[in-house]
DSSP file (Angstrom, degrees, kcal/mol; ACC not computed):
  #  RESIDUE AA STRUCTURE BP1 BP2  ACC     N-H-->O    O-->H-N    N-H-->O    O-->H-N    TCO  KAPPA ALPHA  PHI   PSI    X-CA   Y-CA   Z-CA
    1    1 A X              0   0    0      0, 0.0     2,-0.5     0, 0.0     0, 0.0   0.000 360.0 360.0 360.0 121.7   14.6  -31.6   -8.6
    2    2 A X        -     0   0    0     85,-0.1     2,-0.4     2,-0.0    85,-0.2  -0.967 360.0-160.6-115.5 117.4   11.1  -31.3   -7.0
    3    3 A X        -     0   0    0     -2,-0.5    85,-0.9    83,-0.5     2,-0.4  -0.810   9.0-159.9 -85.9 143.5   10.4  -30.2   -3.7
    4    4 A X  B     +a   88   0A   0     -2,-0.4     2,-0.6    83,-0.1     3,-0.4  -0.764  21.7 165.2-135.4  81.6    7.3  -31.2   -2.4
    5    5 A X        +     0   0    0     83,-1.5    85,-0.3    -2,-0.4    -2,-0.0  -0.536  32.8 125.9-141.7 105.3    5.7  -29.5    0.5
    6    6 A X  S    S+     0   0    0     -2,-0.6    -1,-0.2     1,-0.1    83,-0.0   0.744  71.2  65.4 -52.9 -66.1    2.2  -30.5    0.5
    7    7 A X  S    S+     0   0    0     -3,-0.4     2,-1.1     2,-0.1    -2,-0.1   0.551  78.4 100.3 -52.4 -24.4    2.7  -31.6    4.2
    8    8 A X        -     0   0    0      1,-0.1     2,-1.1     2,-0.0    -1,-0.1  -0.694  56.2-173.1 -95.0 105.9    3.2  -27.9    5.1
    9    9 A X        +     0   0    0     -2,-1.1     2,-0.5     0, 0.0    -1,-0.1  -0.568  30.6 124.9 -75.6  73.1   -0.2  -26.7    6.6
   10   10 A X        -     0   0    0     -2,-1.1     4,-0.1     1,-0.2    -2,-0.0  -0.737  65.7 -49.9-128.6 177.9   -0.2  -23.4    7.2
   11   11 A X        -     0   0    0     -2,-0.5     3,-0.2     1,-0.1    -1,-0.2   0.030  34.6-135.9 -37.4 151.4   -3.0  -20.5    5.7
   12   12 A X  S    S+     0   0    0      1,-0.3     2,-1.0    -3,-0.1     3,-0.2   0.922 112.4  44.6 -72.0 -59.2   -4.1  -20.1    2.1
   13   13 A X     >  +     0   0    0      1,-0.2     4,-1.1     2,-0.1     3,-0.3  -0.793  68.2 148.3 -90.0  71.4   -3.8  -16.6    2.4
   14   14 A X  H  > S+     0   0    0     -2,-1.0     4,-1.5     1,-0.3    -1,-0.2   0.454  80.7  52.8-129.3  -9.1    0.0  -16.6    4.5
   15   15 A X  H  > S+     0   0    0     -3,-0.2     4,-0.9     2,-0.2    -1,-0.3   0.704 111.1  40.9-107.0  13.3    0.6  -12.9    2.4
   16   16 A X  H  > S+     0   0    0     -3,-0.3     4,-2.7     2,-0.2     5,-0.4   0.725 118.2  45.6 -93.4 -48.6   -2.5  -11.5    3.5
   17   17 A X  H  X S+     0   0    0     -4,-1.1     4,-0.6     1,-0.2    -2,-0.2   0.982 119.4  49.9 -56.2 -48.8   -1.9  -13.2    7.4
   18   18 A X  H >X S+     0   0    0     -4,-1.5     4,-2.7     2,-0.2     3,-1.4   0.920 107.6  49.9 -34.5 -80.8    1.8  -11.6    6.6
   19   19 A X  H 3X S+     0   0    0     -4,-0.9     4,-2.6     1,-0.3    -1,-0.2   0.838 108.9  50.0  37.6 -99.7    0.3   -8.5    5.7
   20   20 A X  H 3X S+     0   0    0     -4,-2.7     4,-0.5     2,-0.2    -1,-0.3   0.547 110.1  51.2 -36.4 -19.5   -1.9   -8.2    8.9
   21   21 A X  H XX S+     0   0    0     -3,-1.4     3,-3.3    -4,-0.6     4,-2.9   0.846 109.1  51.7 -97.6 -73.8    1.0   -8.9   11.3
   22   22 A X  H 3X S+     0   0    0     -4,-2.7     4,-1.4     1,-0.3    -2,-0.2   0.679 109.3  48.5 -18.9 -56.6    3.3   -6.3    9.7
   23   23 A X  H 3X S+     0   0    0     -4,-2.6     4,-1.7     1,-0.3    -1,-0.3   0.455 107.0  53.3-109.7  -7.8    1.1   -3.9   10.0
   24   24 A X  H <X S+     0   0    0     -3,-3.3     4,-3.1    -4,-0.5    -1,-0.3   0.685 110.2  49.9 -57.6 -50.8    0.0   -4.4   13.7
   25   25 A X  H  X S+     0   0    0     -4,-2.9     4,-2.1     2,-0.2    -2,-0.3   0.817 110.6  45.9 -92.6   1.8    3.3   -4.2   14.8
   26   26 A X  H  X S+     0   0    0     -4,-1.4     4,-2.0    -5,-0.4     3,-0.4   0.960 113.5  50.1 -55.3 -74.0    4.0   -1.2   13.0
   27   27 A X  H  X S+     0   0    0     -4,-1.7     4,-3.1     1,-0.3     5,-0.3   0.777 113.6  50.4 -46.2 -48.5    0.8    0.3   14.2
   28   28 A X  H  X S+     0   0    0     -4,-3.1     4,-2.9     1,-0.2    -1,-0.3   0.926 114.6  39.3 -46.0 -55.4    1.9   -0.9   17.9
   29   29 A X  H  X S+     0   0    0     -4,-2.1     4,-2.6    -3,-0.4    -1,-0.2   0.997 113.8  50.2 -53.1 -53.5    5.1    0.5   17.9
   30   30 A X  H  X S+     0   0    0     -4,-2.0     4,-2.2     2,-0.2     3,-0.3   0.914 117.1  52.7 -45.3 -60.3    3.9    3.8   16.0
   31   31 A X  H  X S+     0   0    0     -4,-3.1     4,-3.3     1,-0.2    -1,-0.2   0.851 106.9  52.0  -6.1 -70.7    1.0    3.4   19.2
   32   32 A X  H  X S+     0   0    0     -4,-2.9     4,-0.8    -5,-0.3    -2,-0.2   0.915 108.6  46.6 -47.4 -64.9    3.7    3.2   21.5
   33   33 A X  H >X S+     0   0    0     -4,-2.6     3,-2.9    -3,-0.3     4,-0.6   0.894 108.4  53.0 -41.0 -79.0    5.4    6.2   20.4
   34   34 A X  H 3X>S+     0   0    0     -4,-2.2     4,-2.0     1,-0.3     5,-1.4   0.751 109.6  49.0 -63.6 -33.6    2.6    8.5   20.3
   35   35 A X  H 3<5S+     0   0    0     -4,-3.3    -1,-0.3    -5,-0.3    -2,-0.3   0.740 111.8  45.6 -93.7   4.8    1.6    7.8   23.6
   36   36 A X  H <<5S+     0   0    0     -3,-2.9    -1,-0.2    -4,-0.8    -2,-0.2   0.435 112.7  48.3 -98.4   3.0    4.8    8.2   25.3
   37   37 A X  H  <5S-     0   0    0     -4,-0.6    -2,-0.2    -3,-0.4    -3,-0.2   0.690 111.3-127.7-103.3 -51.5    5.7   11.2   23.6
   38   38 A X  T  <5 +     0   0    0     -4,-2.0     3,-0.3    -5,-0.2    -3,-0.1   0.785  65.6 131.7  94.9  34.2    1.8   12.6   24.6
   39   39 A X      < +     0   0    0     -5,-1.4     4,-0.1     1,-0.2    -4,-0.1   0.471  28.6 101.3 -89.4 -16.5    0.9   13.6   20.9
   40   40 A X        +     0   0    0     -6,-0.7     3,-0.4     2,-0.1    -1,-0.2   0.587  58.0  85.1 -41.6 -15.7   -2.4   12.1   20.5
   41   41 A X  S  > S-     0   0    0      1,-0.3     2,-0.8    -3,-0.3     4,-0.5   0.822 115.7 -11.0 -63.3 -86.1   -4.6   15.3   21.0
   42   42 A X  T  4 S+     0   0    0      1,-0.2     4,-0.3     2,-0.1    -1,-0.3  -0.020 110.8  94.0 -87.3  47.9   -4.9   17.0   17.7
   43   43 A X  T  > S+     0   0    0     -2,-0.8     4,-3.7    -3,-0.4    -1,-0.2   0.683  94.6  40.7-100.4 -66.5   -2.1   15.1   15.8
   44   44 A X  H >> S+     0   0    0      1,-0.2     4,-2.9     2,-0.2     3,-1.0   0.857 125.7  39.1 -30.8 -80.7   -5.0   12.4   14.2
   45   45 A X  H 3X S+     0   0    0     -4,-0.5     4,-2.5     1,-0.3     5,-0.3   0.840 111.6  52.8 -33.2 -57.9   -7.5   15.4   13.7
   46   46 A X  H 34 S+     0   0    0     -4,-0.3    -1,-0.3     1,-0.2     4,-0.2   0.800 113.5  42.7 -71.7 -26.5   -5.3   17.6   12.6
   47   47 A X  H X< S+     0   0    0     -4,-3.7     3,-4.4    -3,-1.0    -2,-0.2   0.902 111.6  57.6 -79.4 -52.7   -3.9   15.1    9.8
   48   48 A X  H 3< S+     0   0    0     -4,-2.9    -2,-0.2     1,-0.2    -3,-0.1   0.797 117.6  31.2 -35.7 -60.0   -7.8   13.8    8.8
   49   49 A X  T 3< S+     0   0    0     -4,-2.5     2,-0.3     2,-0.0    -1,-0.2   0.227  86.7 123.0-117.6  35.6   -8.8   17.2    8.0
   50   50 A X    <   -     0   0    0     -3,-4.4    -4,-0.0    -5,-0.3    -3,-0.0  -0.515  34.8-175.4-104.2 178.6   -6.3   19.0    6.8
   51   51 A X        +     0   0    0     -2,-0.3     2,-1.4     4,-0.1    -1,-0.1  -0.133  47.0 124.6-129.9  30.3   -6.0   20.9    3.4
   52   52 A X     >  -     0   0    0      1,-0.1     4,-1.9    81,-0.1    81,-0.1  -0.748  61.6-137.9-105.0 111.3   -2.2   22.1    3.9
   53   53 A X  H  > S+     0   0    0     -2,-1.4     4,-1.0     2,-0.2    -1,-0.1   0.527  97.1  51.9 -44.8  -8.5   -0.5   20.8    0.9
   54   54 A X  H  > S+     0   0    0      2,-0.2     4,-2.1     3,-0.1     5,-0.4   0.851 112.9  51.2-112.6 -72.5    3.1   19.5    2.7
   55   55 A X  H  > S+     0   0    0      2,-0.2     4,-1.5     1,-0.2     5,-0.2   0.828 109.4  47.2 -13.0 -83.2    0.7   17.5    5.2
   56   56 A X  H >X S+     0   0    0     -4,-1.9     3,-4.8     2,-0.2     4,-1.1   0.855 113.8  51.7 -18.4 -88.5   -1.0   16.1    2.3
   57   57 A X  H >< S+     0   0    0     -4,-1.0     3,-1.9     1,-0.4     5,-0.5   0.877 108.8  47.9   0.5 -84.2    2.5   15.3    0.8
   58   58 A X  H 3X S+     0   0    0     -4,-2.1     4,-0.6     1,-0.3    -1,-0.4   0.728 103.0  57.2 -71.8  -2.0    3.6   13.7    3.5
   59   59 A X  H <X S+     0   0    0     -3,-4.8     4,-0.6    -4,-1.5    -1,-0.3   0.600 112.3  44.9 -96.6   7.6    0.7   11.5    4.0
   60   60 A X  H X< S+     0   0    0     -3,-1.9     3,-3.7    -4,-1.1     2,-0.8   0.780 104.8  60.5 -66.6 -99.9    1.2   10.1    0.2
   61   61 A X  H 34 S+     0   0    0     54,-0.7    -3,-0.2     1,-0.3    -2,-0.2   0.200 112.9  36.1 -60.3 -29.3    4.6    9.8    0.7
   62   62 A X  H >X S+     0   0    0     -2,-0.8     4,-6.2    -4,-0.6     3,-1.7   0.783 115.0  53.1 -76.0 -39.1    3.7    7.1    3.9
   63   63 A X  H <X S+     0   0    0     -3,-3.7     4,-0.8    -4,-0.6    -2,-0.2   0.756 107.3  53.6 -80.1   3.4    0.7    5.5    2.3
   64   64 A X  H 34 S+     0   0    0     -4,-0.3    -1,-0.3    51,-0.3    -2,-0.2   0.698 111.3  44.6 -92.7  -2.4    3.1    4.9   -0.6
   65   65 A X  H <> S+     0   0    0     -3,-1.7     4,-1.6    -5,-0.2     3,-0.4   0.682 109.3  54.8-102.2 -30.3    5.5    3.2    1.8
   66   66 A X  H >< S+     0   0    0     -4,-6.2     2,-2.1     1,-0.2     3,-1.6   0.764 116.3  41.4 -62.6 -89.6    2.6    1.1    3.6
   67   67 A X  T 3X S+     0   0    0     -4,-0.8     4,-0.6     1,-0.3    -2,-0.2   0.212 106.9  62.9 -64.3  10.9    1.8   -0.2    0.0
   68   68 A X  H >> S+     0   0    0     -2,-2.1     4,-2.2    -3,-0.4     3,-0.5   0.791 109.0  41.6 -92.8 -67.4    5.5   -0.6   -0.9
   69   69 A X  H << S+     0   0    0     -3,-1.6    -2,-0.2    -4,-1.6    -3,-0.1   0.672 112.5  53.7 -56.7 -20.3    5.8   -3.2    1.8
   70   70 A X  H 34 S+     0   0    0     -4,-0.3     4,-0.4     2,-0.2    -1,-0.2   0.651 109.6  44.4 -87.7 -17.2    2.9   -4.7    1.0
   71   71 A X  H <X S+     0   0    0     -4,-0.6     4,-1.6    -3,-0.5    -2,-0.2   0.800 107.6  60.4 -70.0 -29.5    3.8   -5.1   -2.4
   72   72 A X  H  X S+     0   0    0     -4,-2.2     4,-2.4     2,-0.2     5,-0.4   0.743  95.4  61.4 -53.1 -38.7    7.2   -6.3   -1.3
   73   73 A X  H  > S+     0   0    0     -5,-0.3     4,-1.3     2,-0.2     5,-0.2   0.890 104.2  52.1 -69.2 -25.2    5.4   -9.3    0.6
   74   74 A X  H  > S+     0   0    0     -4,-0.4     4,-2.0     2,-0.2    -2,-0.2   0.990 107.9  52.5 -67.3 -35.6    4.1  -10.3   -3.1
   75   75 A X  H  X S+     0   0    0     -4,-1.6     4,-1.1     2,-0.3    -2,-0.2   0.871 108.7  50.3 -51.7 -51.5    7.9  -10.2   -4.2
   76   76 A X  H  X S+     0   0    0     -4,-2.4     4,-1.7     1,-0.3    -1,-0.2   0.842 117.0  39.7 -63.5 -33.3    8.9  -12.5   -1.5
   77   77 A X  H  X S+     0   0    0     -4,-1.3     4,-1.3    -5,-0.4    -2,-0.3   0.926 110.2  53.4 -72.6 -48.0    6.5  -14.6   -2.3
   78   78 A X  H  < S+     0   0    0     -4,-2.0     4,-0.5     2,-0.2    -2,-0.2   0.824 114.6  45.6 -53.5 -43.6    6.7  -14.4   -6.0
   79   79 A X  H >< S+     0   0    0     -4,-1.1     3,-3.7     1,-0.3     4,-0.2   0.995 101.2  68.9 -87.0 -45.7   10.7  -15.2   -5.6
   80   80 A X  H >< S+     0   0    0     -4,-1.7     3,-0.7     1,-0.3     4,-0.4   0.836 105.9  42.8 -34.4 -42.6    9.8  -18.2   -3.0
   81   81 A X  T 3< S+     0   0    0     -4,-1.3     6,-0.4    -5,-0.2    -1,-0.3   0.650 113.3  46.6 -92.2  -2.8    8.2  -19.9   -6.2
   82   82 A X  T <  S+     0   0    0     -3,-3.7    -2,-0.2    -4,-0.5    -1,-0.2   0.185  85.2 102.3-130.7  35.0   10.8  -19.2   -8.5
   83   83 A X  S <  S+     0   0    0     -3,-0.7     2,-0.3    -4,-0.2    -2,-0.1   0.876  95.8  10.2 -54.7 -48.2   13.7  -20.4   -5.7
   84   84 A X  S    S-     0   0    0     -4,-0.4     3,-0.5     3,-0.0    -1,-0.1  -0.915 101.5 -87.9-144.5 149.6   14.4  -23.9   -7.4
   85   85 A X  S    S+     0   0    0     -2,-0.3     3,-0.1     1,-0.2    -3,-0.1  -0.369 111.8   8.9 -61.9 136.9   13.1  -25.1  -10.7
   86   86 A X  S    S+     0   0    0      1,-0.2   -83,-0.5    -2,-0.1     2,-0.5   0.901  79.7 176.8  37.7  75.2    9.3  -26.8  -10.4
   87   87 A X        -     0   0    0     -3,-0.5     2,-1.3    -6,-0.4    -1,-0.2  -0.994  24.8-154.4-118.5 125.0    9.2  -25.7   -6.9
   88   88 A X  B     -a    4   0A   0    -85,-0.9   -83,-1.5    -2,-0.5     2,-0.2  -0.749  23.2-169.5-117.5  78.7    5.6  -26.9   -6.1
   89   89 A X        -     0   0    0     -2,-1.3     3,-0.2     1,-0.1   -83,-0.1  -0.571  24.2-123.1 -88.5 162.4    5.6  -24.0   -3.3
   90   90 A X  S    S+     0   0    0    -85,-0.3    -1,-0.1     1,-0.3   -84,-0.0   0.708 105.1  57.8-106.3 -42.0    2.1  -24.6   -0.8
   91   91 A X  S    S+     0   0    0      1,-0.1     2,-0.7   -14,-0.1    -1,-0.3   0.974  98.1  80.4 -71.1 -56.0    0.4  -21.0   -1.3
   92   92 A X        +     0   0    0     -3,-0.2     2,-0.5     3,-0.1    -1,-0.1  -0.341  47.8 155.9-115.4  94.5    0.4  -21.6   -5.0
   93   93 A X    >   -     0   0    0     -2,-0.7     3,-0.9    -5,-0.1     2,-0.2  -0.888  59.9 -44.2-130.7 127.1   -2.0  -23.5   -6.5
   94   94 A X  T 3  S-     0   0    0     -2,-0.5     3,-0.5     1,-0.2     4,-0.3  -0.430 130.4  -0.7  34.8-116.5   -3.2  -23.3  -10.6
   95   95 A X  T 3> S+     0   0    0      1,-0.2     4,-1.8    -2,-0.2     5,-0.2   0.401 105.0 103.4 -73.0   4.1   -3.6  -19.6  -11.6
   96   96 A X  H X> S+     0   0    0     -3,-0.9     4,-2.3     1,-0.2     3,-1.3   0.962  79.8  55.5 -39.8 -77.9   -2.6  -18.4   -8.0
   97   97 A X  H 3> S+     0   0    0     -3,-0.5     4,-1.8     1,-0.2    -1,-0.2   0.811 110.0  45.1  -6.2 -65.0    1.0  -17.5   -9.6
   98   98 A X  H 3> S+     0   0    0     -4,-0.3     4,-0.7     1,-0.3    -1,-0.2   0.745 110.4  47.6 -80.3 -13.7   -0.4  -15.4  -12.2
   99   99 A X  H <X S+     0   0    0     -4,-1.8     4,-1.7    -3,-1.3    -1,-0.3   0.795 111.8  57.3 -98.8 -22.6   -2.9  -13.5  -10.2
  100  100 A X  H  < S+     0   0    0     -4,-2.3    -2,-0.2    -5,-0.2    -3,-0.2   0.829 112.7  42.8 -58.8 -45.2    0.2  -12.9   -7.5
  101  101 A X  H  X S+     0   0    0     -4,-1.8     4,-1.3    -5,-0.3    -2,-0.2   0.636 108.6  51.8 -29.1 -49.3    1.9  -11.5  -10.1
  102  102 A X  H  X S+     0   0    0     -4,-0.7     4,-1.6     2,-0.2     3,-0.4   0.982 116.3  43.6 -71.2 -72.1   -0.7   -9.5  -11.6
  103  103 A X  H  X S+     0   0    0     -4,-1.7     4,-0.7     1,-0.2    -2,-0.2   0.586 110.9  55.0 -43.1 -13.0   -1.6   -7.7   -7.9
  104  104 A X  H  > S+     0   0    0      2,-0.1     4,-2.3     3,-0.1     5,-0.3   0.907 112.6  45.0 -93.5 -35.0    2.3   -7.2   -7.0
  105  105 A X  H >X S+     0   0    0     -4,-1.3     4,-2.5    -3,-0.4     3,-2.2   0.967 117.8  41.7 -84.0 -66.4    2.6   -5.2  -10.4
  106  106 A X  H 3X>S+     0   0    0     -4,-1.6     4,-1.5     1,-0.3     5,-0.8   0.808 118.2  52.8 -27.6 -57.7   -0.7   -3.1   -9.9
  107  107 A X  H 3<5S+     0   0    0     -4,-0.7     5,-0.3     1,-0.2    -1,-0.3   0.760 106.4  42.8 -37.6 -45.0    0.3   -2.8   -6.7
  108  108 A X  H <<>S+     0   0    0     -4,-2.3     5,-3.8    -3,-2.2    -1,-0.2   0.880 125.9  34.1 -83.3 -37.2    3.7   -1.5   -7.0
  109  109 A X  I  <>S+     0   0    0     -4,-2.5     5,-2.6    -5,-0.3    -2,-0.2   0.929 127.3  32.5 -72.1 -34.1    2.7    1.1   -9.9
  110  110 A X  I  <>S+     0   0    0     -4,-1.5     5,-0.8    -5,-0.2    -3,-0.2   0.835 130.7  34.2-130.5 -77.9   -0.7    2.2   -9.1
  111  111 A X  I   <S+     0   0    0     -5,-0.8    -3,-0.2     3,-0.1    -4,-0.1   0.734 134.2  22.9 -93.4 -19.4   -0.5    2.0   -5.0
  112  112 A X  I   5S+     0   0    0     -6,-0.3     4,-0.5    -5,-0.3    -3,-0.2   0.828 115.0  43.2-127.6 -53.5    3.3    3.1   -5.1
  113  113 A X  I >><S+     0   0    0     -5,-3.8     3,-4.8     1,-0.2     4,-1.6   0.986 114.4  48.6 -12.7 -84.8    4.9    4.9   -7.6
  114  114 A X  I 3><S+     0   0    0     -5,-2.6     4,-0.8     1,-0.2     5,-0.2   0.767 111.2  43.6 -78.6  -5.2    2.3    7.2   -8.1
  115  115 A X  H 34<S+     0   0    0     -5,-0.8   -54,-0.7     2,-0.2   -51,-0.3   0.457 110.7  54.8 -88.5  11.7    1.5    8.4   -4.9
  116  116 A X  H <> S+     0   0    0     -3,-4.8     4,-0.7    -4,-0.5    -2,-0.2   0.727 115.9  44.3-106.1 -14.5    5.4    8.7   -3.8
  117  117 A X  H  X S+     0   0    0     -4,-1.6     4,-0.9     2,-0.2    -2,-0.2   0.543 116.4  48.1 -85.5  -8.9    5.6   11.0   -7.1
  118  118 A X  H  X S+     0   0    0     -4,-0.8     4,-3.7    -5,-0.3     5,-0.3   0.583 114.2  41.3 -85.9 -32.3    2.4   12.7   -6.1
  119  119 A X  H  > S+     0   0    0     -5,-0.2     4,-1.5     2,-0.2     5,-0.3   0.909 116.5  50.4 -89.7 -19.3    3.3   13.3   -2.6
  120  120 A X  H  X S+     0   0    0     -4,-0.7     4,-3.2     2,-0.2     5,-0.3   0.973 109.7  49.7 -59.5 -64.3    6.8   14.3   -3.7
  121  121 A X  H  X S+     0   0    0     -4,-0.9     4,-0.7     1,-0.2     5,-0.4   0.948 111.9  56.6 -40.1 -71.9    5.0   16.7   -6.4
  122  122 A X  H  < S+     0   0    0     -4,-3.7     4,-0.4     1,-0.1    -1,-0.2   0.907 111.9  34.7 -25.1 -59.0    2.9   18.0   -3.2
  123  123 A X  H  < S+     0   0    0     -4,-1.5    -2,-0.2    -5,-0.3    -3,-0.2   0.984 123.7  42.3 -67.9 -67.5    5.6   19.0   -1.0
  124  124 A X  H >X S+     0   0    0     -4,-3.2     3,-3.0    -5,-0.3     4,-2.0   0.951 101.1  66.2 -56.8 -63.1    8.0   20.4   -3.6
  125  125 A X  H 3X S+     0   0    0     -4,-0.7     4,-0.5    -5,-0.3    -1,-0.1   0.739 100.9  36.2   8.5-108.9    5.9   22.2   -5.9
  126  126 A X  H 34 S+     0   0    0     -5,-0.4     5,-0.4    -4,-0.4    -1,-0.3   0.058 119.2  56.7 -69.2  22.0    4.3   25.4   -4.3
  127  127 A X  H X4 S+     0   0    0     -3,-3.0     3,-2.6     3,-0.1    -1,-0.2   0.632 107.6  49.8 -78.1 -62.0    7.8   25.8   -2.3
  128  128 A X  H 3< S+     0   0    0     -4,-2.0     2,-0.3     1,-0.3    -2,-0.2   0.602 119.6  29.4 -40.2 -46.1    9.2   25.8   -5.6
  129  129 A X  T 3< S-     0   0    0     -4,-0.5    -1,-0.3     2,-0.0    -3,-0.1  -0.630 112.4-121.1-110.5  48.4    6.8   28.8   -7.5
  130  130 A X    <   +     0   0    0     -3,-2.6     2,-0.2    -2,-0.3    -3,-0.1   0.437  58.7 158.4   4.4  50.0    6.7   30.0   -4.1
  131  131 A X        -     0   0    0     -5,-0.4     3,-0.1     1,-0.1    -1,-0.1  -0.474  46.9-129.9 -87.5 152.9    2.9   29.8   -3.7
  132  132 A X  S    S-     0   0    0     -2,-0.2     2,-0.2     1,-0.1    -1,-0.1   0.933  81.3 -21.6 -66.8 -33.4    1.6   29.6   -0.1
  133  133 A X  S    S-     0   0    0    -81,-0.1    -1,-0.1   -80,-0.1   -81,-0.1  -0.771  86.8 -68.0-156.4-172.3   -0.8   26.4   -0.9
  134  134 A X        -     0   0    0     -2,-0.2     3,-0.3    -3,-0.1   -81,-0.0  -0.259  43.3-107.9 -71.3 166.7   -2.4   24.9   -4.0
  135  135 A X  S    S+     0   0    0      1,-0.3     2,-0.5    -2,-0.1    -1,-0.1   0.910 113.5  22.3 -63.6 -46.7   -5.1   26.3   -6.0
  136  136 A X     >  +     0   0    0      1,-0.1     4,-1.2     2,-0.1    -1,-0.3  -0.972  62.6 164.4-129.9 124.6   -7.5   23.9   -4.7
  137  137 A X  H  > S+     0   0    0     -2,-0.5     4,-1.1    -3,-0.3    -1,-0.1   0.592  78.0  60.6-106.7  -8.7   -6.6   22.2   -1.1
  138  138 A X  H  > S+     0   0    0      2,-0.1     4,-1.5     3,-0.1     5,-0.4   0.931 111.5  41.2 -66.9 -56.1  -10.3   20.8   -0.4
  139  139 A X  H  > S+     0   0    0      1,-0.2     4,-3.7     2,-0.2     5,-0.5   0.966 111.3  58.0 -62.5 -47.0  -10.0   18.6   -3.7
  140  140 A X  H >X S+     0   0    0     -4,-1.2     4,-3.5     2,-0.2     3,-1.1   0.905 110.1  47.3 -12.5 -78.9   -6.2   17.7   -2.8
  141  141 A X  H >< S+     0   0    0     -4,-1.1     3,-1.8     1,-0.2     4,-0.3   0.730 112.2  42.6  -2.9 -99.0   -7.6   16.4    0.3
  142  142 A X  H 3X S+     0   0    0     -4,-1.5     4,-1.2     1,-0.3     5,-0.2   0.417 112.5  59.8 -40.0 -20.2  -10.5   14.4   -1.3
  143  143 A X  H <X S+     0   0    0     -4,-3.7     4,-1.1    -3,-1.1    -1,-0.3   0.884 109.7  38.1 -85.2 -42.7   -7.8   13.3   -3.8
  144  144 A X  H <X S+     0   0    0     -4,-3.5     4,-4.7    -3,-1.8    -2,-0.2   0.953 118.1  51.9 -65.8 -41.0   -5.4   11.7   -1.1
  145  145 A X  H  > S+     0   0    0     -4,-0.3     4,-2.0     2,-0.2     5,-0.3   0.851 115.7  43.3 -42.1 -53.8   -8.8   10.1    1.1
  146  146 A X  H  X S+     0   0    0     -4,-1.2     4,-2.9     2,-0.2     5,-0.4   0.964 118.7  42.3 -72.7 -69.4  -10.2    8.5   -2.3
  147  147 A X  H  X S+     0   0    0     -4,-1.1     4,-2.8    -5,-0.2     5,-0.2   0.876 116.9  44.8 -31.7 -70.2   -6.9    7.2   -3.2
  148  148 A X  H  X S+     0   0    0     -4,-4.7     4,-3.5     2,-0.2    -1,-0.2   0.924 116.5  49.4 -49.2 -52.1   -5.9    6.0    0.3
  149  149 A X  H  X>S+     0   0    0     -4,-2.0     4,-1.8     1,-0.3     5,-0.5   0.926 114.8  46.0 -26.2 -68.1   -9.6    4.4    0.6
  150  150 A X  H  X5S+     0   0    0     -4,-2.9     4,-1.2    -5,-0.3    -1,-0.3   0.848 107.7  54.3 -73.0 -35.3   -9.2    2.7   -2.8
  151  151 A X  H  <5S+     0   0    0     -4,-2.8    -1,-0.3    -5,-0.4    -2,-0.2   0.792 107.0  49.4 -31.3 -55.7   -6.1    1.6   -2.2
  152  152 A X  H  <5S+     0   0    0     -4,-3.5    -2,-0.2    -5,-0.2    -3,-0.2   0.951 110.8  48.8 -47.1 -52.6   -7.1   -0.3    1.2
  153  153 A X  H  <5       0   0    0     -4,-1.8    -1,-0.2     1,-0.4    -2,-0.2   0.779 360.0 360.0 -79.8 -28.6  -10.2   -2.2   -0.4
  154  154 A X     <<       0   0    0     -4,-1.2    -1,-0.4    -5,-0.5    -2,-0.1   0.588 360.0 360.0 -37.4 360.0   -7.8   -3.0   -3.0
């Protein structure tokens, strides 16, 4: 049984346009929120440059949940070609498959796993050997900023 849709024109790129959508209307709602609640002053600032280890924490513990959904669009996609036997699905064309494949698994270890065991590891920790903060909270920082950064351009 071959399905064939050729005829369906839509983007090359439909998990990156996917992607993009999600993450607009998250950001809208999230938008929404903040400005009807009247949290905007220092809430931005106060996340960019802080060095307080449960802050830190909890901003892995989101940016592993942005990259969890966005690996999850590769999964739907991934299972969309392996719906019906030879299903000659529109995004997929020669090595496409394998390199969708390749990016949901980097993705899911690399861009989720370890930063939901890192931000987990953050939070819990110094409660745990009751320390007030980490030994070093500038590099913490710089360690969540590179990560998130590398993560995007990923």
């Amino acid at each position: 049984m071959t399905i064939d849709l050729s005829n369906f024109n839509l983007y090359q790129n439909s998990d990156v346009i996917v992607a993009w959508v999600f993450s607009l209307i998250i950001g809208a709602g999230l938008f929404y929120y903040l400005t009807k609640k009247k949290k905007w002053g220092g809430l931005i600032i106060d996340y960019i440059t802080t060095t307080n280890h449960r802050k830190i924490g909890i901003m892995y513990l989101l940016s592993g949940v942005i990259f969890f959904f966005r690996g999850g669009i590769d999964a739907l996609l991934i299972r969309t070609q392996l719906a019906a036997p030879q299903l000659d699905f529109w995004v997929f064309q020669q090595d496409k498959y394998n390199g969708l494949f390749t990016t949901h698994g980097t993705i899911m270890i690399f861009f989720v796993a370890m930063p939901l065991l890192i931000g987990l590891m953050n939070v819990v920790v110094p409660l745990q050997i009751g320390a007030k903060d980490l030994a070093f909270p500038i590099m913490n920082s710089v360690s969540f900023w590179l990560f998130f950064s590398g993560g995007s351009l990923i």
